[in-house]
MARMAR-786872 format. One line per 8 residues: number of its first residue (from 1); for each residue x, y, z of N, C-alpha, C. Coordinates in pm, whole numbers, plus 50000, padded with zeros to 5 digits. Layout:
residues N
NUM) X Y Z X Y Z X Y Z  ...
//
This chain:
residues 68
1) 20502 17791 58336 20500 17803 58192 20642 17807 58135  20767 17849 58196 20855 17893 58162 20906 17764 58162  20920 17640 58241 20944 17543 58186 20848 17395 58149  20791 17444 58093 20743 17358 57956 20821 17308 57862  20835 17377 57815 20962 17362 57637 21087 17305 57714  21164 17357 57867 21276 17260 57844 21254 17206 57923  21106 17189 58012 21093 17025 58053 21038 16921 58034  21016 16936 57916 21009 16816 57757 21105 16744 57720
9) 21209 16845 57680 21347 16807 57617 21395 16693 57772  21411 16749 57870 21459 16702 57975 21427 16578 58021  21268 16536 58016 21214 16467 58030 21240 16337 57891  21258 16432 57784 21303 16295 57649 21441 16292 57680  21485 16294 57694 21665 16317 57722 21703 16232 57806  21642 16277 57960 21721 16174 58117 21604 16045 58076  21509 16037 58068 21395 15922 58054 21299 16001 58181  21221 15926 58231 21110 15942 58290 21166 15974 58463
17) 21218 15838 58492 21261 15805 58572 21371 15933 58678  21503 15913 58578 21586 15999 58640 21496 16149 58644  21441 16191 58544 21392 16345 58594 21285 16343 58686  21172 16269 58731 21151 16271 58846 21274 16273 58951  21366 16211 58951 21440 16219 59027 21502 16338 59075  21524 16449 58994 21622 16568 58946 21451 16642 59025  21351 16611 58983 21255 16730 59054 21255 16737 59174  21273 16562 59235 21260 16588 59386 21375 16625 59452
25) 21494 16625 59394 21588 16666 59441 21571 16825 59430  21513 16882 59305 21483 17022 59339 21385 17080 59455  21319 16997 59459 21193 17016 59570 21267 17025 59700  21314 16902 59726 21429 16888 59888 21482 17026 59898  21551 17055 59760 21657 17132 59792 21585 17310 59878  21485 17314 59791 21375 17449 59766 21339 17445 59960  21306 17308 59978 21233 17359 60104 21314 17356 60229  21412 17285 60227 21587 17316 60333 21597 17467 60273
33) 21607 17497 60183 21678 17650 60192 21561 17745 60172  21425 17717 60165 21370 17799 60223 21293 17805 60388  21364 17694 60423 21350 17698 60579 21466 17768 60661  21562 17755 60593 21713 17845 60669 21756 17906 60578  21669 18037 60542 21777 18121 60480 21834 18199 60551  21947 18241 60521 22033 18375 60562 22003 18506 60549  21925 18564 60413 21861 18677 60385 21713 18617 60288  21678 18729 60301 21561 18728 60225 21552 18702 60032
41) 21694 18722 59978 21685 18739 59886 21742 18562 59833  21790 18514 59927 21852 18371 59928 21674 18287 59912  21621 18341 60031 21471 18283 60024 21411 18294 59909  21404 18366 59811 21333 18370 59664 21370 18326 59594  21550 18260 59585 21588 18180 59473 21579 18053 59527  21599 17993 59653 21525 17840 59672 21363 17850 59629  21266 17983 59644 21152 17940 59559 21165 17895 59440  21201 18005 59340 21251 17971 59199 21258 17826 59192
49) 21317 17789 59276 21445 17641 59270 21296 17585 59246  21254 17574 59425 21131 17444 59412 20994 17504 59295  21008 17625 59232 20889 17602 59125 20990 17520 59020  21067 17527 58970 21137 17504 58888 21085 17320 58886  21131 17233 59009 21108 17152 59045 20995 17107 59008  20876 17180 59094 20738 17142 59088 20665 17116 58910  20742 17240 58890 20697 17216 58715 20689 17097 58639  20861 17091 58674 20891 16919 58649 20839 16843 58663
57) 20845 16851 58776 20732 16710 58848 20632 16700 58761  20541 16815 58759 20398 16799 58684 20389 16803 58516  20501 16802 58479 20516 16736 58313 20569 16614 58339  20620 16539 58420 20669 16411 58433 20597 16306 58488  20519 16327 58594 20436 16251 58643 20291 16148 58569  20225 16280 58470 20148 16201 58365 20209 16146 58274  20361 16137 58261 20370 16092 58126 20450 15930 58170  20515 15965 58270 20536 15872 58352 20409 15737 58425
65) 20284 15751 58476 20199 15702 58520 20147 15635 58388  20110 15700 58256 20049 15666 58128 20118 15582 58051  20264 15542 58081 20365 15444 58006 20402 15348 58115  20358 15313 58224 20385 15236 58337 20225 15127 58312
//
């Protein structure tokens, strides 16, 4: 929920394209560093990361598929 509102803007801003791009790069990033973290508290901000990501993804994907 928390990103909705700026992954709208984000999504009108980069185009369709590049912010899929920017999600899966959040996604990659989320699941390398939550496979080797160092502490536990490192492990909850690569979650953050890949929800952050996933969100994206899922405001970008329908709007993306529906203009293709």
């Amino acid at each position: 929920m928390v990103k909705a509102l700026p992954g709208g803007y984000i999504i009108n801003a980069l185009r369709r394209k590049k912010a899929l791009i920017i999600a899966a790069v959040l996604i990659l990033a989320s699941a390398i560093g939550t496979a080797l973290p160092p502490n536990f508290t490192t492990f909850w901000i690569f979650r953050i990361i890949g929800g952050l990501g996933v969100g994206l993804a899922s405001l970008t994907v329908p709007v993306y598929i529906s203009e293709s």
